[in-house]
C-alpha positions as CSV (number, residue, x, y, z in Angstrom):
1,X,79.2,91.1,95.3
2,X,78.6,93.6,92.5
3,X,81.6,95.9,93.8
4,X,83.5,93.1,93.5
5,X,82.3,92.4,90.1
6,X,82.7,96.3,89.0
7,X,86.5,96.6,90.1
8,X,87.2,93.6,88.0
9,X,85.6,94.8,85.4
10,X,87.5,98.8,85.7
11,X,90.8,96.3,85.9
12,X,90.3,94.3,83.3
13,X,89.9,97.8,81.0
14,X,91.3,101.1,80.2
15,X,88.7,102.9,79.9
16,X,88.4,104.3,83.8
17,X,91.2,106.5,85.3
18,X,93.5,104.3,88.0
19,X,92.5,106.5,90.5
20,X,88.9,105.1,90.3
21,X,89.8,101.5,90.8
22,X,91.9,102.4,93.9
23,X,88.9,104.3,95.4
24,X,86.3,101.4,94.7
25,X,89.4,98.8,96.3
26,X,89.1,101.6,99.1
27,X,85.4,101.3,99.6
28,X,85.6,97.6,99.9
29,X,88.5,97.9,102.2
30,X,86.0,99.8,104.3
31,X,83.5,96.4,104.2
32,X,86.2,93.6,104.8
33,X,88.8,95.5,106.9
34,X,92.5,94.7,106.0
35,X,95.4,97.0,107.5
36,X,98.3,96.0,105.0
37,X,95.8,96.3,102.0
38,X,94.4,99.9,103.7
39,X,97.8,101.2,103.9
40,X,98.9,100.6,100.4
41,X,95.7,101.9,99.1
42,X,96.2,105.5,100.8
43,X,99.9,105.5,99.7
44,X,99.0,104.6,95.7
45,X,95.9,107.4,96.5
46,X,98.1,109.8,98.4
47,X,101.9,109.2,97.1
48,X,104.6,107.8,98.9
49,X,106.1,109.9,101.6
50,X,109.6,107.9,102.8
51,X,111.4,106.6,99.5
52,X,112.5,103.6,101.1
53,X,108.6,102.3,101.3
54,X,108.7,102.4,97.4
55,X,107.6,99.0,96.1
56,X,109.8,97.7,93.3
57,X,107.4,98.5,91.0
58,X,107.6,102.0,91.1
59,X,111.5,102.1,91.6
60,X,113.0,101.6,87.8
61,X,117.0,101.9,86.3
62,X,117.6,105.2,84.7
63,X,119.1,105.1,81.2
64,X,120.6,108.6,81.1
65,X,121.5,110.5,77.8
66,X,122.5,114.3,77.0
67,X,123.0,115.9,73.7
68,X,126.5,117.6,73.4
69,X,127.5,120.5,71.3
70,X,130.1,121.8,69.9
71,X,131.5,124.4,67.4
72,X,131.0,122.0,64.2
73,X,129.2,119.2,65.1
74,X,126.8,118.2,67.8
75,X,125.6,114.4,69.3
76,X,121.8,113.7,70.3
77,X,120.8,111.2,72.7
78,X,124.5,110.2,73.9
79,X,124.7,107.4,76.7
80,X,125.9,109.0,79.8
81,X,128.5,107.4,81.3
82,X,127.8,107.2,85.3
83,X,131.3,105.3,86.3
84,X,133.2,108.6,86.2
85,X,130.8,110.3,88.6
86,X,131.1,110.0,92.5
87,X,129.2,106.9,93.9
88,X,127.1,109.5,96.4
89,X,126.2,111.5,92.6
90,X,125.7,108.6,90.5
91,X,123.4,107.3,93.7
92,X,121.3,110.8,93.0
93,X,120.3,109.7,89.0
94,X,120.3,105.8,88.2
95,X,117.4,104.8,89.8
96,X,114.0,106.8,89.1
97,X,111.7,106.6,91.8
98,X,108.1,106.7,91.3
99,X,106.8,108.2,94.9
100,X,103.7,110.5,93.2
101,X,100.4,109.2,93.3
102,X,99.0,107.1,91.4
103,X,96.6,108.7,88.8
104,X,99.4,111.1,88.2
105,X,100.9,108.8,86.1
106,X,98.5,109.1,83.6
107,X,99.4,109.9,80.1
108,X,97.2,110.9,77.6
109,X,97.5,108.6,74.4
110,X,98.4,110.5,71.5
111,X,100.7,112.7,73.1
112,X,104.3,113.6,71.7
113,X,105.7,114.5,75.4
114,X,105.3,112.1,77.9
115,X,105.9,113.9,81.7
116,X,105.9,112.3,84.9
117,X,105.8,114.2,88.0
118,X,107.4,111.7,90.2
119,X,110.7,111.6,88.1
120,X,112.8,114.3,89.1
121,X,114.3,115.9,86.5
122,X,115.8,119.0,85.9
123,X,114.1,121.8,85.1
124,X,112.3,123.4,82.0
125,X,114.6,124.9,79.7
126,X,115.4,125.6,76.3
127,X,119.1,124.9,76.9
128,X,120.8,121.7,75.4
129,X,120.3,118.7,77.4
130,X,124.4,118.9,78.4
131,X,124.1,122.4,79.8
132,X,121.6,121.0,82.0
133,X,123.7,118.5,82.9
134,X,126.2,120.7,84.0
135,X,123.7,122.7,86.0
136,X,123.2,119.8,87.6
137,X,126.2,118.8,88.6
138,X,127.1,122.2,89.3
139,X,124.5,122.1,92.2
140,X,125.6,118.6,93.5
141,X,129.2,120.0,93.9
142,X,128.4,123.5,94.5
143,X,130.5,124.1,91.4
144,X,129.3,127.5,89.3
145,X,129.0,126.7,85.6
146,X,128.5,129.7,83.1
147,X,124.7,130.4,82.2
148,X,124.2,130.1,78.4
């Protein structure tokens, strides 16, 4: 069983991309047929379409911060405090979900920006952190918040 023996040995390093040990665990899928194992393979190949198939593994607690400025003084990397947001908004950012596939996770050692596709976030800017915020929130409540 050397395709046994060569996706223990891509598992048990980290030198070959994730997306290579799914497609091996896909070709011997092929040889010992196993629906539940099938389906999870094209999911962690392809992404998850329906959030509510998410294992737990890819569903994690947000911890949410935002820099605030003002005329004389400003705060980096303040904890946001959900409890004064609407349980239908706060729904919308504590939980990250993780629904990309798998080998998009990747991140390149080494790097000073880690990005994840699968988090939402919002977008690019070179705006303080608490003006996106209100962007943000301006969208959930179809409030209009002035642009910078």
């Amino acid at each position: 069983m050397a395709l046994i023996d060569d996706i223990i040995e891509i598992a048990s390093n980290d030198k070959e991309p994730i997306g290579n040990l799914l497609r091996k665990c896909l070709i011997l899928e092929r040889q010992i047929p196993n629906e539940k194992f099938r389906a999870w393979l094209d999911n962690e190949l392809d992404g998850y379409e329906i959030q509510d198939e998410l294992p737990s593994y890819r569903v994690f607690n947000c911890v949410n911060k935002g820099t605030f400025v003002g005329l004389a003084v400003q705060l980096n990397d303040q904890p946001l405090s959900l409890h004064v947001m609407e349980p239908k908004d706060r729904k919308l950012i504590e939980k990250g979900y993780l629904a990309q596939p798998a080998a998009s996770y990747i991140v390149q050692i080494g790097q000073r920006t880690h990005t994840f596709p699968g988090i939402r976030t919002s977008p690019p800017s070179t705006r303080p952190s608490s003006l996106r915020i209100a962007t943000w929130y301006s969208t959930v409540h179809g409030r209009v918040f002035p642009a910078p």
